[in-house]
RODO-2510 file (C-alpha; in nm, 4 decimals, decimal comma):
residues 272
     n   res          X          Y          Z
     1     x     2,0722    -7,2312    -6,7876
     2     x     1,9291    -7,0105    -6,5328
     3     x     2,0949    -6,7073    -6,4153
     4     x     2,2236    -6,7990    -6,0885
     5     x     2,3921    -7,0905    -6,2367
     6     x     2,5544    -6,9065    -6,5456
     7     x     2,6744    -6,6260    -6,2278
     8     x     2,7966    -6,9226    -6,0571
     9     x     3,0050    -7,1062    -6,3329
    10     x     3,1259    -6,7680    -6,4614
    11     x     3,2355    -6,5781    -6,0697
    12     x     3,3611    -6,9292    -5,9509
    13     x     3,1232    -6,8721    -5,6541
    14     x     2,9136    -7,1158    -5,4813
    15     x     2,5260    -7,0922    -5,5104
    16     x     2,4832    -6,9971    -5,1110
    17     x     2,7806    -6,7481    -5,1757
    18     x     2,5705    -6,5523    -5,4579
    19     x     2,2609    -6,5858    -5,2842
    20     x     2,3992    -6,4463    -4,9428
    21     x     2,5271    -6,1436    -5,2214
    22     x     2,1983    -6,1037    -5,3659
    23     x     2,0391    -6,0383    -5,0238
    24     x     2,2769    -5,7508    -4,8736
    25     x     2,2148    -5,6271    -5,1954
    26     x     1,8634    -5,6449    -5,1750
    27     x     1,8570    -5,5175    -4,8397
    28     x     2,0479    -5,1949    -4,9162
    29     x     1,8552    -5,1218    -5,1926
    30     x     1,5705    -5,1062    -4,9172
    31     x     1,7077    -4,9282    -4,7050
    32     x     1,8000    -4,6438    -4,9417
    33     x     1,4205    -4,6014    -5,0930
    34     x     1,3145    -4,5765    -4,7009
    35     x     1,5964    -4,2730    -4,6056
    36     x     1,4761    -4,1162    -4,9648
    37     x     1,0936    -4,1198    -4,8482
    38     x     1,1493    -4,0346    -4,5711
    39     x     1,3527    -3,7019    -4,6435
    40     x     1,0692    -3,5936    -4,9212
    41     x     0,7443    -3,6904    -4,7505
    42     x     0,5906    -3,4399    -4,4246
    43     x     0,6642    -3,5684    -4,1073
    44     x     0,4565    -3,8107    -3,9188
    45     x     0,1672    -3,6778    -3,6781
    46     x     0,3019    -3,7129    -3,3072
    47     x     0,0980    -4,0035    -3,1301
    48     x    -0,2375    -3,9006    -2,9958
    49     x    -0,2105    -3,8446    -2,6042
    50     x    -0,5034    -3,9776    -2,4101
    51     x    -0,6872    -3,6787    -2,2025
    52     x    -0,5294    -3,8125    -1,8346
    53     x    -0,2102    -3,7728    -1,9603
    54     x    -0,2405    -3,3934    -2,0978
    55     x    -0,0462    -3,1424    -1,8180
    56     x    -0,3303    -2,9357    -1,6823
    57     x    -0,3324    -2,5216    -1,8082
    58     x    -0,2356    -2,3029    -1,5111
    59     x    -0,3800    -1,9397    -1,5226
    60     x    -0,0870    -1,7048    -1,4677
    61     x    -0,0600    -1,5719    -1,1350
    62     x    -0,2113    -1,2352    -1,0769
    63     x    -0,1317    -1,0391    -0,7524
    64     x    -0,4855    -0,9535    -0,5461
    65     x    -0,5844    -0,6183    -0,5195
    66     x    -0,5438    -0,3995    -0,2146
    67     x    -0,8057    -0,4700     0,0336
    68     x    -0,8924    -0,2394     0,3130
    69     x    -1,0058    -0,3174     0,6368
    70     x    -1,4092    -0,4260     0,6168
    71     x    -1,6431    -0,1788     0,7755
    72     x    -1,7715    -0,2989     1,1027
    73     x    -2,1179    -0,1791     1,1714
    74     x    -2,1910     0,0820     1,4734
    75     x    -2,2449     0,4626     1,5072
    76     x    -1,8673     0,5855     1,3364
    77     x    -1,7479     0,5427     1,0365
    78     x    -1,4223     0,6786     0,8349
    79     x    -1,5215     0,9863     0,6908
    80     x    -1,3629     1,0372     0,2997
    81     x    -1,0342     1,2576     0,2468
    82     x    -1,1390     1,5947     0,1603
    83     x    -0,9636     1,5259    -0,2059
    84     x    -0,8333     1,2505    -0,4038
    85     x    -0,5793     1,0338    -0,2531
    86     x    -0,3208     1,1405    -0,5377
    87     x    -0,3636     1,5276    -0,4550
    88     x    -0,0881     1,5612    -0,1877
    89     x     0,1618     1,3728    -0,4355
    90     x     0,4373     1,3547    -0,4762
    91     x     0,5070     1,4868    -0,1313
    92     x     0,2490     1,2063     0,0261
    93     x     0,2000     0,9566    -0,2539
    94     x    -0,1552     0,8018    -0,2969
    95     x    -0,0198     0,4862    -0,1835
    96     x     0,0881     0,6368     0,1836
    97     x    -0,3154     0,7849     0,1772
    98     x    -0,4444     0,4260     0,0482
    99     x    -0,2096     0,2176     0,3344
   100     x    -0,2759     0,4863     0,5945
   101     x    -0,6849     0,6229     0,5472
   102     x    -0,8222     0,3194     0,4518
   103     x    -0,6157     0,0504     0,6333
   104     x    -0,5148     0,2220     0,9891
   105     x    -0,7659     0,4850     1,0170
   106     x    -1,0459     0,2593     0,9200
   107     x    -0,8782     0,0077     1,1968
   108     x    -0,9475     0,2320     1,4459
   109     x    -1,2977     0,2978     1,3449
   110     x    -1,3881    -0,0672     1,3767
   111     x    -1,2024    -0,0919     1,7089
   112     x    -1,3981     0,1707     1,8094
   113     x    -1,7580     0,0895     1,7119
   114     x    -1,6724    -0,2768     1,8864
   115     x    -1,5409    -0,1608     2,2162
   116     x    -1,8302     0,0595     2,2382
   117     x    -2,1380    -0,1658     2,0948
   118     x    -2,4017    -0,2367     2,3584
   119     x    -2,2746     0,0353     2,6183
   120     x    -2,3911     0,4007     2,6903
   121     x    -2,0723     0,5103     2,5143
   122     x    -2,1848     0,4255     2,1781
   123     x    -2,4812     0,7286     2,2104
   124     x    -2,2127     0,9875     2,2895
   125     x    -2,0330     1,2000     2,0519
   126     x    -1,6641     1,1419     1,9737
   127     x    -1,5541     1,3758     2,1691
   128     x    -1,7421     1,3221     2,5038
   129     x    -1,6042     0,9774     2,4890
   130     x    -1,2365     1,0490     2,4686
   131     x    -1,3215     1,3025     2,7522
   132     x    -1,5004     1,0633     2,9514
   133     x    -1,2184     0,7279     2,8999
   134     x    -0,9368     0,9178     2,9140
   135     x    -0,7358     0,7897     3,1999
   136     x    -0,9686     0,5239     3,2792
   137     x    -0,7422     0,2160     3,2628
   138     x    -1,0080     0,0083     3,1861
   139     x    -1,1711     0,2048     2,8657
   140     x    -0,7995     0,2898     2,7340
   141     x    -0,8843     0,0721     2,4399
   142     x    -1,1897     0,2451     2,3946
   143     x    -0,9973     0,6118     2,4643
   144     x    -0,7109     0,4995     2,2100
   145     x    -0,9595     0,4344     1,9329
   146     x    -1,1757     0,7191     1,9707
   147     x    -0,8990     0,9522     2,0161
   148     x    -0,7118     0,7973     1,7084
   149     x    -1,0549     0,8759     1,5218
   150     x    -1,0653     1,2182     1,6237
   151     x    -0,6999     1,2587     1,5410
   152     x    -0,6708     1,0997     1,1890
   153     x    -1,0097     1,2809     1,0942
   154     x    -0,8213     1,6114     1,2337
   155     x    -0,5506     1,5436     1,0830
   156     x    -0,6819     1,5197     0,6909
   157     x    -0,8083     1,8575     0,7188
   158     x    -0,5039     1,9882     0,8061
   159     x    -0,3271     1,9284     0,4833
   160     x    -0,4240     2,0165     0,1092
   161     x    -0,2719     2,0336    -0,1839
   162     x    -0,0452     2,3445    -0,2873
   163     x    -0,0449     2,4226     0,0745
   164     x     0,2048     2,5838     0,3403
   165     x     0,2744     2,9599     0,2188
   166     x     0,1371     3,2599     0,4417
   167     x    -0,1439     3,2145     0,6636
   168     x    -0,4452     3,4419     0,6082
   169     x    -0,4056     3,7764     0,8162
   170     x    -0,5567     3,7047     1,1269
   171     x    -0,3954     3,3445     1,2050
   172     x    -0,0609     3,5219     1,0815
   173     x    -0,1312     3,7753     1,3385
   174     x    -0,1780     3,5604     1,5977
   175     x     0,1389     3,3884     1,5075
   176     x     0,3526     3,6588     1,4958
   177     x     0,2311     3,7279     1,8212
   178     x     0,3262     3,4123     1,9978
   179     x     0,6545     3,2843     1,7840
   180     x     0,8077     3,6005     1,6583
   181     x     0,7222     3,5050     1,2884
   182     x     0,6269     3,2380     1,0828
   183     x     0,9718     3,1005     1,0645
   184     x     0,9769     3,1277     1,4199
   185     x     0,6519     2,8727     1,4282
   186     x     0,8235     2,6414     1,1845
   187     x     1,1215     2,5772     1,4076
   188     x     0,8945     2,4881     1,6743
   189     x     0,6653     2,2884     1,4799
   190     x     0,9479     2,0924     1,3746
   191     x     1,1023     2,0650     1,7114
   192     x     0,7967     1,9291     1,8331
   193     x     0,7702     1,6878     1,5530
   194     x     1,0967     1,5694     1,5291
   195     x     1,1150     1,5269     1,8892
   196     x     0,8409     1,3018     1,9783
   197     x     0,9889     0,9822     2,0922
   198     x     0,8434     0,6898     1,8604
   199     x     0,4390     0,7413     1,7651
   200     x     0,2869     1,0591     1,7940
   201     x     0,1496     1,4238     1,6701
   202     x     0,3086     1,7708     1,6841
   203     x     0,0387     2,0180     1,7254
   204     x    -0,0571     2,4056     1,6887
   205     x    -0,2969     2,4962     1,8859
   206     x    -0,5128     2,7588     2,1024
   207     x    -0,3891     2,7261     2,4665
   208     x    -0,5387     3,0189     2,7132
   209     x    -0,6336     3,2396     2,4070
   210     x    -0,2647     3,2569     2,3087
   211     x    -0,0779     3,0272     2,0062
   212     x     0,1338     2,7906     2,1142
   213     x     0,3113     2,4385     1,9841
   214     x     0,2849     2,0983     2,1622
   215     x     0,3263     1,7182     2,0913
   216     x     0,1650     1,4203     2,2120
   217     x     0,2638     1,0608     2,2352
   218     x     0,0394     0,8204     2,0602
   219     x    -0,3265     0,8692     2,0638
   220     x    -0,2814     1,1604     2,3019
   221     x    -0,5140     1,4631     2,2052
   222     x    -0,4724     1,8200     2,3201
   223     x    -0,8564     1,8208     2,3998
   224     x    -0,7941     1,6098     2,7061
   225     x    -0,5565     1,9099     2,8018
   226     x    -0,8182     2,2030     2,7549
   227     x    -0,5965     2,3068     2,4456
   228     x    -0,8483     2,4003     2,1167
   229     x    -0,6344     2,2035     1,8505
   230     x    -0,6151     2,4488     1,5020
   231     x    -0,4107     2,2297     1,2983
   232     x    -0,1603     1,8888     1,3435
   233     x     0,1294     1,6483     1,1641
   234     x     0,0821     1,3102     1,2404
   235     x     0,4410     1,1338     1,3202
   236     x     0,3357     0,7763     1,3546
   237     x     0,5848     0,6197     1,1001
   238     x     0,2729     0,4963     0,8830
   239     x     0,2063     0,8428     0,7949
   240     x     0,5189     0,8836     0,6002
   241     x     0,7261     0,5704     0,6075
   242     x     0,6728     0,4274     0,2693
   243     x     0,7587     0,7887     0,1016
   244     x     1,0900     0,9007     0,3420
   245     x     1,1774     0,5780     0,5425
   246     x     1,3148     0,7307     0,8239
   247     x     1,3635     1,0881     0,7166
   248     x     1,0851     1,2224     0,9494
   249     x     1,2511     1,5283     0,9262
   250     x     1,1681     1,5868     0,5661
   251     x     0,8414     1,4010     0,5718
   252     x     0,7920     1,7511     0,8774
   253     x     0,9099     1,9967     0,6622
   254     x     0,7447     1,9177     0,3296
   255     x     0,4148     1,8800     0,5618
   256     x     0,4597     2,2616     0,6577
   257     x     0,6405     2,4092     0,4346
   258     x     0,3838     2,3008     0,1326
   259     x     0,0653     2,0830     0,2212
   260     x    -0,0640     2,2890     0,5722
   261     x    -0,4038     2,3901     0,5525
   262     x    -0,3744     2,7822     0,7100
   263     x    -0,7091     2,8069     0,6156
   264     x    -0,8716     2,5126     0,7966
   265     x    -0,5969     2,6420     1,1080
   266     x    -0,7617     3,0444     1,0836
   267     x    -1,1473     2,8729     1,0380
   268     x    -1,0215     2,6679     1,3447
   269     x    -0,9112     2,9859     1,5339
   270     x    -1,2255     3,2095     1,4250
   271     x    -1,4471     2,9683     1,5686
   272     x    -1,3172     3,0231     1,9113
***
């Protein structure tokens, strides 16, 4: 008697009844040794990907450095700051110098040597040509430029680090002379700058062989005036707008009170 037959006669169950049994059973017994190897063998490799289908790398996005305004050819060009463009800081930071020497003055420069290229005004000296455009209506781009030039160049040599303090003897003479004191130049200085109605330059200068303050509005230069500029503060808001916002006032009296140049002022006066 085979066992399914014996199972049979002993349970009381059919044949079909014990073999439908035998095959859950079976199939559970299956299933269990699958969960078990699965649990204790290392997991399965992921499915290869074909090329096409990999995401390409992207590089991580770096930020360009600061470019300054190309160098167009003709007879100027932007002379360097007379120290390094972190010297004034923190009262002008390096980026203020960076933004304003080599982005706006350097504008100017190539405005200039294109107005002038191919005309008798590109043989002359900087000075002869703001003398000779100014007024003209037609050369006022030329005049702006070259007067901007003159200014900005002016204007670097006016300031140095650990500046401001007293004056050397003669220039505080002459001072003294004209405004009472040097307090007495300040206030004016600072009126003058503080007062200029949007873009300009406050000014001290040598006006009939006597010291005396002015402004001017935009490129305006006290040469077209028959004034001998000694020393000047630039109040176009690039010159101090990313360091005081709109605090011209302190952007003024920081200028005076610690980055003037007296000494490039006195050499200024000396030489007549």
């Amino acid at each position: 008697m085979n066992t399914l037959h014996h199972a049979a006669k002993t349970t009381g169950l059919s044949r079909r009844d014990l073999l439908a049994a035998a095959g859950v059973a079976s199939l559970g017994a299956l299933g269990c040794a699958s969960v078990a190897s699965s649990r204790s063998s290392a997991p399965a490799a992921p499915p290869a990907i074909a090329p096409s289908a990999v995401a390409p790398v992207v590089a991580p996005v770096v930020a360009p450095a600061m470019a300054t305004a190309p160098a167009a050819s003709g007879p100027f060009t932007l002379p360097l700051l007379p120290y390094a463009d972190n010297a004034l800081d923190p009262l002008i930071s390096s980026q203020t110098l960076g933004f304003h020497h080599g982005k706006h003055h350097q504008t100017y420069v190539n405005n200039l040597n294109k107005a002038v290229a191919g005309t008798a005004l590109a043989e002359m000296a900087l000075e002869k040509i703001i003398a000779t455009t100014a007024g003209v209506a037609d050369k006022s781009a030329v005049y702006n430029n070259a007067a901007q030039h003159w200014n900005h160049s002016f204007y670097w040599q006016s300031l140095r680090a650990q500046g401001g303090g007293v004056p050397p003897l003669l220039l505080r003479q002459e001072i003294e002379a004209a405004f009472g004191s040097l307090e007495g130049c300040r206030k004016e200085m600072l009126a003058a700058a503080t007062s200029q109605f949007g873009s300009g330059w406050a000014w001290l200068v040598l006006d009939g062989g006597r010291l005396a303050v002015t402004k001017t509005g935009n490129a305006d230069s006290p040469l077209t005036r028959g004034q001998k500029p000694l020393l000047t503060i630039d109040v176009w808001e690039h010159a101090y707008y990313l360091d005081y916002q709109n605090r011209r006032t302190d952007y003024v009296a920081a200028v005076f009170d610690k980055l003037l140049n007296w000494e490039f002022a006195a050499g200024n006066l000396a030489a007549g």
